[in-house]
Every structure is written in structure tokens, then in C-alpha cells.
RODO-2510 file (C-alpha; in nm, 4 decimals, decimal comma):
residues 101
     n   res          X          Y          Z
     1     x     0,0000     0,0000     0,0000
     2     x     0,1473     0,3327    -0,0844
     3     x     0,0706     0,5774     0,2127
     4     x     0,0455     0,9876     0,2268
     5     x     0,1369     1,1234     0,5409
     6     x    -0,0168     1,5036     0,5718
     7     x    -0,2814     1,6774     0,7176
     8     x    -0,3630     1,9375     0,5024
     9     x    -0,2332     1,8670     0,1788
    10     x    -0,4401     1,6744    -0,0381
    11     x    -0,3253     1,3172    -0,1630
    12     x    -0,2428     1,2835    -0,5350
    13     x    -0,2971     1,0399    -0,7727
    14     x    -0,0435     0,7262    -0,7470
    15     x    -0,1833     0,6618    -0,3763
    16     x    -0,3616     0,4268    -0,1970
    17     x    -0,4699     0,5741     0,1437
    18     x    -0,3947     0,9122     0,3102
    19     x    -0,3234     0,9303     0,6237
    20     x    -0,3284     1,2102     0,8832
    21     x    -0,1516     1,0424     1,2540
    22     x     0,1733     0,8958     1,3046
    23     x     0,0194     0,6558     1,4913
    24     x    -0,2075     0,5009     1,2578
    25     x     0,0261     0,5339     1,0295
    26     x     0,2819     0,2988     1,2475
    27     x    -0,0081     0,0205     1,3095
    28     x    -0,0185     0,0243     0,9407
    29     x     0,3828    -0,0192     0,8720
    30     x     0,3765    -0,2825     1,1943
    31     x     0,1193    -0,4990     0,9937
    32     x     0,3221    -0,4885     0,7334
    33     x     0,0444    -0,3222     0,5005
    34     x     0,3327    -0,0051     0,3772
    35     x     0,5562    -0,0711     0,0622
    36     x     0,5928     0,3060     0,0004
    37     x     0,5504     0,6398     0,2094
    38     x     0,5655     1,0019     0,1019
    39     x     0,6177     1,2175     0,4594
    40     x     0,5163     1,5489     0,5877
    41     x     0,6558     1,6445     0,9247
    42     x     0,4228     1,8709     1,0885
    43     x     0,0658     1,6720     1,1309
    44     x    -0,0731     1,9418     1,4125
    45     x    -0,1548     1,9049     1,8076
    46     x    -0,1206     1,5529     1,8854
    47     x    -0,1342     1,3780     1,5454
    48     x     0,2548     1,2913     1,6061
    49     x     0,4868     1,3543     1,3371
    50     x     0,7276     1,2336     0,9893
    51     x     0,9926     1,2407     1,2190
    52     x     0,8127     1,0217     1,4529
    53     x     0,7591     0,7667     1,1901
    54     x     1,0537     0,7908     1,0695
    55     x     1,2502     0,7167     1,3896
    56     x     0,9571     0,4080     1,4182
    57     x     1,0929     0,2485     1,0606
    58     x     1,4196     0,2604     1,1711
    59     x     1,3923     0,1227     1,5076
    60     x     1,1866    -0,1965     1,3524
    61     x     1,4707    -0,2100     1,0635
    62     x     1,7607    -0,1908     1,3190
    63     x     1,5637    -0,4851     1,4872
    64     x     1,5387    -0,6947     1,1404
    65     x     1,1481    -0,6681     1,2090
    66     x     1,0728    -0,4314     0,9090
    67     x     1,1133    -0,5293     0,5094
    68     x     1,2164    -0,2532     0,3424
    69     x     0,9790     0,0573     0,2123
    70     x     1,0409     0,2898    -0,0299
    71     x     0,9916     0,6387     0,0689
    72     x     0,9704     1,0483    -0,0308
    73     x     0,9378     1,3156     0,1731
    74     x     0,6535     1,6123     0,0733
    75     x     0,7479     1,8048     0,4263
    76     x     0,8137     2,2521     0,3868
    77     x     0,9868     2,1637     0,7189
    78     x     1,3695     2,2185     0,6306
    79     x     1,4960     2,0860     0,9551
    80     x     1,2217     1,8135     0,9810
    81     x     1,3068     1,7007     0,6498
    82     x     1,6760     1,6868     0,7591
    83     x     1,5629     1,4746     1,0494
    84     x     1,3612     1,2211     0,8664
    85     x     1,6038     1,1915     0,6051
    86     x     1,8809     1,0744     0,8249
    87     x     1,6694     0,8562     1,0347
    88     x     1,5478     0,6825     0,6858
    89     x     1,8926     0,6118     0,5293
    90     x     1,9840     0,4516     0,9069
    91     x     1,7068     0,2247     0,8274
    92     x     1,8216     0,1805     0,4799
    93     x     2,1784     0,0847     0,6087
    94     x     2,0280    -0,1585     0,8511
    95     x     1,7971    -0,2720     0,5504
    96     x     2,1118    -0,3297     0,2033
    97     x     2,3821    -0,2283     0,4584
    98     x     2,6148     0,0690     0,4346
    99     x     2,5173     0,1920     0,0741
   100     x     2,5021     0,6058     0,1478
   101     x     2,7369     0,8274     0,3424
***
């Protein structure tokens, strides 16, 4: 299932299911229902965050509990997008082993 994190943008054609909470969105990677994610950061009071999922993959791929996902990240958030970008190439390494810098 290809996944679109946001909560205010709308979700554009080539997805299956939009999603608006980082938690959902990590029952839905834990059930192994994600094969690709596009990520914004900033999903308002209490709806978590990009980062939040990100750190989530990588935790389950440092564990070997995660196959890999492709991912993108939509987020305006410069730092955010900084954040979630590093956490998903440590999953990446953990996933086809050291293969970025």
C-alpha cells in the first residue's frame, strides 16, 4: 500500500490511502500493510509527526522486524526534512547495509 502522510495537503494520484496520525500510520507499517511512504513532518496538536515515523521504521529495521519501504518526503519543514532523512537512510543501512554516506 502506498501511504500519504499530511494533514492538510491533499493526496495525489499514485496513492492508496492518506493518512493524517503517526500513529495510525505505524499500526499500518507494523502490519506490514506499507511498501511506500511520502512524509510530511508537521501533522498538528497531537497527530505525532514524519519524524516520529521515521525514527519508528528505523527502530523496527535496526531490529530486522521491518522489510524494506520505499519512501519520499513532501514536508516545507527544512529541519524536519533533515531529520527524517537521516533517520530513513539509518534504516536503509540496517535494511542493504552501508550503501550512502
Amino acid at each position: 500500500m502506498r501511504i500519504w502522510l499530511d494533514d492538510t495537503r491533499p493526496m495525489p494520484d499514485g496513492f492508496d490511502l492518506a493518512v493524517d496520525n503517526e500513529f495510525l500510520l505505524e499500526v499500518l507499517i507494523s502490519n506490514g500493510k506499507v511498501s511506500h511512504l511520502s512524509l510530511d513532518n508537521d501533522l498538528g496538536i497531537g497527530n505525532g509527526s514524519g519524524y516520529g515515523v521515521a525514527c519508528f521504521i528505523e527502530k523496527l529495521a535496526a531490529n530486522g522486524m521491518l522489510n524494506p519501504i520505499s519512501w519520499e518526503i513532501h514536508t516545507s519543514n527544512p529541519a524536519a526534512r533533515k531529520q527524517i532523512e537521516q533517520a530513513l537512510h539509518n534504516a536503509e543501512k540496517f535494511w542493504y547495509g552501508n550503501i550512502r554516506s
